[in-house]
N, C-alpha and C positions, 0 to 999 in steps of 0.2 A: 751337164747332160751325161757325161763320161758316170759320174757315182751314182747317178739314181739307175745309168743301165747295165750298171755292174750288180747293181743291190736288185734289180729284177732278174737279172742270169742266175745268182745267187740265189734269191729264193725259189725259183724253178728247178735248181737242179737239187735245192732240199727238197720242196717238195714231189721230183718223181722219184728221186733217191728215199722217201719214206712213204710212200705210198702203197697201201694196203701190205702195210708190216713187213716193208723190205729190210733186212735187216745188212745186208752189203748196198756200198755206190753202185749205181748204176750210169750216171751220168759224170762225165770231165768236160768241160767248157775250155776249149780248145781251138785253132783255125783247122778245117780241114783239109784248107787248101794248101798246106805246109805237110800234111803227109803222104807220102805216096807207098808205094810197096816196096818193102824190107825197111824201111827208116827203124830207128832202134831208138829215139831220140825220148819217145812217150815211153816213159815206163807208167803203167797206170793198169790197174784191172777194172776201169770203168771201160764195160762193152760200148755204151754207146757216149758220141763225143758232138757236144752242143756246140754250134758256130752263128758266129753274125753273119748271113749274107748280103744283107742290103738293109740299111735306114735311110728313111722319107720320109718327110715332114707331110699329113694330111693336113691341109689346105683347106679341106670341107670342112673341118672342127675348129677353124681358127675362130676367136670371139671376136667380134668387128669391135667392142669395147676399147678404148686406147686409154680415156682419164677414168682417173678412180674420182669419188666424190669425196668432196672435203667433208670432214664432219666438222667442221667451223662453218654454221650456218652465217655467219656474221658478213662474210666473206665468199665471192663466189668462185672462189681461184680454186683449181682442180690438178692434181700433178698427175703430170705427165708417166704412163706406165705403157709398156710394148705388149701386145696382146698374148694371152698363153699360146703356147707351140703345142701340137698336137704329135706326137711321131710313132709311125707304122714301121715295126722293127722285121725283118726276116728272118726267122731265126732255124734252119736245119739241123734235125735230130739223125746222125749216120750210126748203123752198126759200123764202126770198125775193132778189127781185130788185128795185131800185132803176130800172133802164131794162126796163121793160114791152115786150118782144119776146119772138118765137115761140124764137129761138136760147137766150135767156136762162131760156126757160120750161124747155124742153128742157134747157139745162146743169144747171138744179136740180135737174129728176124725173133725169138721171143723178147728180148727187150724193149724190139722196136712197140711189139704188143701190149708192153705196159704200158709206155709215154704214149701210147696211145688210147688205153683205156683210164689213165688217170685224168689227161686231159676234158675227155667226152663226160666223166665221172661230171668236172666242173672245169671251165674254162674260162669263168669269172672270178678274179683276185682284185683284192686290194692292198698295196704296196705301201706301209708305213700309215695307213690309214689318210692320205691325201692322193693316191696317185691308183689309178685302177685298171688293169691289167685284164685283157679282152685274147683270148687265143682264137683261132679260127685256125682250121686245119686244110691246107690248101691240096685241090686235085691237079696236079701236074699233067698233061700229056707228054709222051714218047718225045716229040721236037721239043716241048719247053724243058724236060728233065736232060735233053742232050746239050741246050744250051749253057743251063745252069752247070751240068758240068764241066764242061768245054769251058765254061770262065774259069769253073775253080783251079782248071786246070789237071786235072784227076780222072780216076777211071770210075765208073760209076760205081756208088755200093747202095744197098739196102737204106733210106732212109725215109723219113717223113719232114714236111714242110709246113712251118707255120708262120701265121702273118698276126704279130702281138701288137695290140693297141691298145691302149692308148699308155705314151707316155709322157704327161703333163709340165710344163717347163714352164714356172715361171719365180723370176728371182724374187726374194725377199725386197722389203724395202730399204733403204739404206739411207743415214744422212747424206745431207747433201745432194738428193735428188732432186732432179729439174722440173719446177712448178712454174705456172704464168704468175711471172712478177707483179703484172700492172694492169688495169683493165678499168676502163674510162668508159663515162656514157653517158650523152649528150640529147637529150629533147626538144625539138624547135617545132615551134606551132606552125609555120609557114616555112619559109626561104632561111635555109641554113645560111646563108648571106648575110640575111638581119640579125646583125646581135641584138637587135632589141625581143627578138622573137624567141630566145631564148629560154626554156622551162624550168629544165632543169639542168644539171651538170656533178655527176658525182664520179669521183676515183679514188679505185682501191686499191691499197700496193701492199704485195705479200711476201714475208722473207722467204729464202730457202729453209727448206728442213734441213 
């Protein structure tokens, strides 16, 4: 989970960082809840600074599927697989600024205006060509902007809110995965009592991969 949501921070903050032929950073993938006013710690001239606020797994995208289908028709045995994970990432774009000036202020709320018109540009990605990436740009109220900062712990600055979906989880196959072993099945004309009523009787036994 940790690399493919590194590998999506990553391609976001190239892609606003070269969008529409910028040719400086604009973005540092950073917590924002670890800076506060005068820290000296960020040396970086990226204006604005990308943070995780919240990941949840959406629950509505889970595929109710659990067995994959054997391609050994011979055989009805099916191994065992956990459904993909769907997760709804938080991700907040803040101006900050290290030297507390009006210009500085001003370069950020313009920054915020790019990550904002590159995203509205297009807001649909695909992430290594398996994994597909959904921005939605979320409207905060006055109470929910005071909450979100009162977690981060921070005084409020210029930023924007997005809520990234989808990011698709599910692991490779591997030997030694747990498949049904065994799977028996029995036919009786009448009273399963009577063995003489008996039809048929077949089982299958399958190794591990």
């Amino acid at each position: 989970m940790a690399n493919i949501l590194k590998q999506a921070l990553d391609f976001l903050k190239l892609r606003v960082d070269t969008y529409n032929g910028s040719l400086s950073p604009v973005v540092e993938i950073s917590n924002i809840a670890t800076l506060n006013d005068g820290d000296e710690f960020l040396d970086s001239t990226s204006p604005i600074i990308l943070s995780v606020v919240n990941l949840e797994e959406d629950t509505t995208a889970r595929s109710p599927k659990v067995y994959l289908p054997n391609p050994n028709r011979d055989s009805p045995a099916k191994k065992y697989n956990n459904p993909t994970q769907h997760f709804v990432t938080s991700l907040l774009f803040t101006a900050y600024n290290k030297v507390q000036t009006n210009d500085k202020y001003l370069d950020g709320i313009s920054k915020l205006e790019h990550v904002i018109r590159c995203f509205q540009e297009q807001r649909v990605f695909m992430l290594n060509g398996t994994t597909k990436l959904i921005l939605d740009l979320e409207s905060l109220k006055i109470s929910e902007l005071n909450q979100l900062w009162s977690m981060l712990g921070n005084k409020y600055m210029p930023s924007v809110l997005y809520r990234m979906r989808m990011i698709s989880i599910q692991h490779d196959e591997k030997d030694g995965a747990e498949i049904i072993e065994e799977f028996k099945i029995k036919l009786w004309e009448n009273n399963s009592e009577d063995t003489t009523g008996l039809l048929e009787e077949t089982e299958y036994i399958t190794k591990q991969l």
